[in-house]
N, C-alpha and C positions, 0 to 999 in steps of 0.2 A: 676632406677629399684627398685620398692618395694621390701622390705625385704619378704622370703616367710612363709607362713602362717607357725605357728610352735603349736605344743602339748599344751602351756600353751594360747596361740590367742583361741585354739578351746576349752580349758576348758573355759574362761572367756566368747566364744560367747557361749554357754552351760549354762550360769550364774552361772558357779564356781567361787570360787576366789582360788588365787594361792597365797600357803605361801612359801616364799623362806628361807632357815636357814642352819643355818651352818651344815652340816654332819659330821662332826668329833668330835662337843663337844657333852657331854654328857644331859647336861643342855638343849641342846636346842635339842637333840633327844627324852630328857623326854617330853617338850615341845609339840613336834609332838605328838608322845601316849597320852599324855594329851587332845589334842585339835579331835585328833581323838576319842577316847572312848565319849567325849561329844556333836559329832557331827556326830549322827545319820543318819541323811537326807544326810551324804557327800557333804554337801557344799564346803568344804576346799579339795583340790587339794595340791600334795607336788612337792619338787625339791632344792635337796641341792645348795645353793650357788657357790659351786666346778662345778658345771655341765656344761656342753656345752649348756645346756636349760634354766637355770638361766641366764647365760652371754647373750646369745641369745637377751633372753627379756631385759635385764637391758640396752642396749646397744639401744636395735629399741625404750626404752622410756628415751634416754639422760643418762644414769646411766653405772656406770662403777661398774663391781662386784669386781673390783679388789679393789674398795674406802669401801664398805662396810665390817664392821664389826657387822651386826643385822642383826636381822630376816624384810623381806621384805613382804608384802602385795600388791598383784595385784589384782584390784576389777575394772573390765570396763577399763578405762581409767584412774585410778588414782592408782600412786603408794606411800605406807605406808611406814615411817619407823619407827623404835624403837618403844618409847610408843605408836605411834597412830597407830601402826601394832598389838602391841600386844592387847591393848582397844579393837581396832576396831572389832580383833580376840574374846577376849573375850564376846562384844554383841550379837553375835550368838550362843554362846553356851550353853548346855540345862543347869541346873539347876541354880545355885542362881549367875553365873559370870558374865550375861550382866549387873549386879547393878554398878561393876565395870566402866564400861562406864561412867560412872558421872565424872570421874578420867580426862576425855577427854575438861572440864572446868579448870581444872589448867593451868594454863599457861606452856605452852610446853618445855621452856626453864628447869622449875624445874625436870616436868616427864621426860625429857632425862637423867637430871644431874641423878635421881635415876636409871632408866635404863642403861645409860652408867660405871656409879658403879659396878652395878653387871657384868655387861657385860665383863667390865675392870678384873675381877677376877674371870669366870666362868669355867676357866681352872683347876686353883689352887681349885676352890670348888669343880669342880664334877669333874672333871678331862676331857681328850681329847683322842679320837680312833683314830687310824693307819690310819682308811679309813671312807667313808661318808659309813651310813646304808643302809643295804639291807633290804628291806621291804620280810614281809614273804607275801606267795604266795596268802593268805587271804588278806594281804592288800594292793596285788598289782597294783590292780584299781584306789589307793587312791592317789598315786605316778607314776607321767608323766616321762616317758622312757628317761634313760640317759646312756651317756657311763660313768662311773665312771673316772674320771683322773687317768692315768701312773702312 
């Protein structure tokens, strides 16, 4: 029996892409505002990691959310992690950050080693929320419908 068609299927046949990120650090909620405020057009689609909607998808493309610790990129049929989620993020967005993309030529192994660093310490820098964010009612479009976890 196929899996049934879910919010983040219909953002990407839509030609969204869907960013999935942790909801409870801080670092990667600033991430969100960041990638929103420079992405005008509403290309990018959200959904914290935590959700019943992240797990959903990560599961019908072989991915367990419970193995992840990065922000995740859904584009068609392919799914991103770490640096080439956040690059590939990057290439889209307005001003001077698709130059970034070049970054996508290093060998993958090093761009994780530097992304996994921060990553490994994004707690301790910006700190971590009680609960995943609640989008204000402005950018509630921009963010596919979840029950927050108990």
């Amino acid at each position: 029996m196929p899996a049934p068609f879910s919010s983040v299927d219909a953002a990407l046949s839509e030609g969204h892409a869907v960013v999935l990120f942790d909801g409870v650090c801080n670092l990667c909620n600033g991430a969100v505002n960041f990638i929103i405020d420079r992405d005008p057009a509403g290309h990018f689609q959200f959904a914290p990691l935590q959700s019943e909607i992240a797990r959903t998808a990560l599961e019908a493309r072989g991915r367990s959310a419970l193995d992840l610790d990065t922000i995740v990129l859904l584009e068609e049929a392919d799914v991103h992690l770490r640096s080439d989620a956040a690059l590939r993020i990057a290439r889209r967005l307005t001003g001077p950050w698709p130059l970034l993309s070049w970054a996508l030529w290093l060998p993958r192994p090093l761009r994780d080693a530097v992304y996994d660093w921060v990553a490994a310490h994004r707690y301790n820098w910006f700190g971590k929320q009680a609960s995943c964010r609640l989008p204000t009612p402005e950018l509630r479009r921009r963010f596919l419908e979840y029950a927050p976890p108990d």
